[in-house]
Every structure is written in C-alpha cells, then in structure tokens.
C-alpha positions, 0 to 999 in steps of 0.5 A: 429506182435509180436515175438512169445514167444518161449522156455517157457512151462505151466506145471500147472495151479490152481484156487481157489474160495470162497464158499459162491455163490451169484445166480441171482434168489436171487437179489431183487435189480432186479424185478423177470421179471428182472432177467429172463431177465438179466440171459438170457441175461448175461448167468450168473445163480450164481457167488462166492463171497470172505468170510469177510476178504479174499482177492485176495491173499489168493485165489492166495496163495491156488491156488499157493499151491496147484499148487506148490504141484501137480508138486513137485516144491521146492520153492527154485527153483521159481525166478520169482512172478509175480501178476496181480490184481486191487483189491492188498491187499494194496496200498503199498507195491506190492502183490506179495512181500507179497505172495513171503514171505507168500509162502516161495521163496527165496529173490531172487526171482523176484516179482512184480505187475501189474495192468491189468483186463480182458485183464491179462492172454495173457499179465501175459504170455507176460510178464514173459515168456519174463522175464524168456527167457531174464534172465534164469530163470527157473521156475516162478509162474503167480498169478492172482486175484481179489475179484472185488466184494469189489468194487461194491455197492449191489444196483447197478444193472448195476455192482453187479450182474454181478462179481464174485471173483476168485484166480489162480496160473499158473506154466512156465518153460523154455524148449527149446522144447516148442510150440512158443506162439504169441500174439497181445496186445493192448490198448486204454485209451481213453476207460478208463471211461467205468469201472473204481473206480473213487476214490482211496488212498490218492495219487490218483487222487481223493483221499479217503476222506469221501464225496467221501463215500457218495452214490448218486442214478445215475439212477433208480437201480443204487446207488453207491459211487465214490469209487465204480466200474463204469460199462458203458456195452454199451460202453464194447460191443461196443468196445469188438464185435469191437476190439476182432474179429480182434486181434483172426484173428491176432494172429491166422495169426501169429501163422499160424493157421486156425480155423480148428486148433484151439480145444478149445477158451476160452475168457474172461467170459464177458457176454453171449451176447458179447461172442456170438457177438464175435464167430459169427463174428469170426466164430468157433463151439460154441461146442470149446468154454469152458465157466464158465460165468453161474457159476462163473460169471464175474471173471475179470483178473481171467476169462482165467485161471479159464475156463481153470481148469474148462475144465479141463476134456476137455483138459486133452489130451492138444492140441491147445487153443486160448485165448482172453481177452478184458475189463478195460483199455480198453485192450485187448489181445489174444494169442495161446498156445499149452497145453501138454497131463497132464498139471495140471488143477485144480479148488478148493474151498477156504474160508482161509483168512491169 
C-alpha cells in the first residue's frame, strides 16, 4: 500500500454551480416512458447547466473566492494552484495560470494542470498534499472543474441527459497534527475507449477539422460527432461494480479502519444503480452515504467535492469519511480522510462568466 499522506489539513471546501437546471421530465429526445425509466434508473431528476459563455474556471474561481473569504486566507500566502479539468479553457496554456492571475497569487505561486475526471479529488489530495509536505508549502488551493456538458451532443440519450457542471475550491494547510490520509490510486488504459472525445485540437491525435464536426446518427437516439463525449455505460459498470469494491477495502485496511468506523461515504455520483451495485457488495448503511446524483447529476471530476458542501449539515461535527472515485481513464481512486468540527463546506449558485 501507498504511504499515507500525513501533516496536511483540509480547512475548507466550496462549490459553485450554474443556475440554469436542465430536469429529466424535460428531455424529449427520450420518449415519457423513457424517462420514467432512465430517472429511476440514474437517480438523476435534474442537473445544472453552465450559462453561455461560463466555463470551468469561472465556477472554480467563485468557489476559490468564496473559500478564500470564508477562512481570511491572504492570497499571498497560497504557494500552490493546482487544477484538475478535462474541459481547461484552452488548449494552451494551463488553467490554472489563468486562475493564479484572475485570482490575484503571487508569481511564485506553483500552478499547474491535470488532466483526470471522475477519479480527480483522492488523486487532487495525492498530489498536492504530497507537493506541499515535500517543499514546505504552506497553504495551497485545489481547483476542480468541468462543464462537461460542452462536450455532449443534445441528441445523444446515451451522454446528454446524464451530466451536469460544477466548480469547486478545496483549502489544505500543512499541520503537523492532522489525521494521516491514505490512498489507493489506480489506473487502466486499457479502458480508455468507454468515455472519450475522440477529436481535439490541432495537435491531437484526431485533430479538429470540419468533417470531424459532422454528426452521424450511431444508433437510434444516439446522434453525435466525433468532437462529442463518447459514453459506453456498460462497459463503466463493468468496470465501476468490479474495481471499486476492492480499492474502498484497500484503503480502509491501510487506514486501519472497519466499516463500523466510517460516518459518511461519498463516491463519485455516477449513477444510482452502480453506486448501489457498489455499497452492497461492499456493504455499508445506505443512511452514511451522502448523494447529490438526483439534483446535480453527473458532475464528473467535480462530483466528491460538491457532495461534500452539499452534506454540509451532515458533516459539520466533521468525523471519519471515505471517499471513491472511479470513471474516464479509466481511473479510479479511493482515500480516507478525517474532516475537523468547522471545516467550511459551502455550495453556491454562480452565473459569472470572466
């Protein structure tokens, strides 16, 4: 097992999301019969959708101002931006140098990009909690974002209906006194044609040129282009009910913990049926689990933080939480962590566009 990552607190979280909702009862590229079954199915009754114009980073950016406020953090004082999105503002350059500017840090400030999805915030964690113990830095922002909507074609029953966008701003700090975080990352390329845009910029392998702009019926209900999101949800819960089960064991073994211990699972909002799938075999009161899947939707990397701000009634004493992500790569990631009594959760509404 991974070393657990030790000496790093999470003093606040924030999530951010459009206000315009898209609801299930309204998609008529799906018959009425339809979606009765695809909401019972998913869990998924609505989801937010960015306005014209938003992208991730203005969603990241209200949550990362919102947070900064509600601790008093001077900005000076963040060595650290880290961004995780599939859905970055451009090509070139990173994101997060876009948001390190737009939110006024200091040039030596550390900012960079990742490219994960669902599997982002136990990896987000990994990455710059290990960042920050190996070069003293101090305090640090983790920026997760997509509006992945963007990226699927209206008449695709098989993607549209299913994602929703969100923003979100998580606050670490080193102190020496914080409960050890563990982890179990993994990933599988091999899995990597179950959601993908098969068409990107110039330099990618399938570069953007107008035939591949050209939508192509695939299937009955299923009308896209190759720059659209591809989603092969057989294959996901496949691999999710498979590969997850065993990876919230690990961590929970690293960590030391039963599930006795555990107060509150949050797992990426796939869908309702896989995460049932996956708290049956795994076995835990379904009344621990914290869910936004029938409001927000699918919110991809995004998904972990925004059930976290949104249970934030639930968690206000803090306590002992595991959490598991699983999805695009494919990748998956779990990771137990132990939230303190006031740790800001927040989740606002946010239409700014820079």
């Amino acid at each position: 097992m991974m070393a657990p990552l030790t000496g790093v607190a999470i003093r606040g979280i924030v999530s951010a999301v459009p206000t315009t909702v898209a609801r299930t009862a309204d998609y008529t590229v799906l018959s009425e019969a339809e979606r009765a079954k695809f909401a019972a199915g998913t869990g998924i009754e609505q989801r937010r959708v960015a306005a014209p114009g938003q992208c991730a980073s203005d969603l990241c950016q209200a949550a990362a101002e919102d947070l900064l406020a509600q601790l008093g953090w001077e900005r000076d004082g963040i060595g650290a931006l880290v961004m995780i999105t599939q859905t970055g503002d451009h090509p070139v350059p990173a994101t997060a140098i876009v948001l390190q500017q737009r939110l006024g840090l200091p040039k030596s400030c550390a900012a960079f990009d990742v490219n994960l999805g669902c599997s982002s915030y136990p990896y987000g964690l990994a990455i710059l909690g290990a960042m920050m113990r190996t070069l003293g830095i101090r305090r640090a922002l983790l920026l997760i974002g997509d509006v992945s909507t963007r990226l699927c074609s209206y008449n695709d029953k098989s993607s549209w209906p299913l994602f929703g966008d969100a923003g979100s701003a998580t606050a670490l700090e080193l102190d020496d006194g914080a409960a050890p975080i563990h982890f179990d990352l993994n990933s599988d390329g091999a899995g990597k044609d179950a959601i993908i845009v098969e068409a990107g910029g110039l330099a990618a392998r399938n570069p953007a040129v107008p035939e591949g702009f050209v939508d192509t019926e695939v299937a009955p209900g299923i009308v896209r282009n190759r720059s659209n999101l591809v989603l092969r949800g057989a294959d996901i819960f496949s691999f999710a009910i498979g590969a997850v089960p065993p990876s919230i064991r690990r961590v929970l073994d690293a960590a030391g913990w039963t599930l006795d211990d555990v107060e509150h699972v949050v797992l990426h909002q796939a869908n309702k049926m896989i995460n049932d799938f996956i708290r049956k075999k795994v076995g835990w009161p379904a009344e621990r689990e914290i869910n936004t899947i029938r409001d927000y939707g699918n919110t991809s990397s995004v998904s972990i933080p925004l059930t976290l701000c949104a249970g934030a009634e639930r968690l206000a004493a803090g306590g002992k939480v595991m959490l598991s992500g699983f999805g695009v790569g494919l990748s998956w990631a779990s990771a137990t962590v132990e939230l303190q009594p006031g740790t800001v959760l927040r989740l606002i509404d946010s239409d700014h566009a820079y």
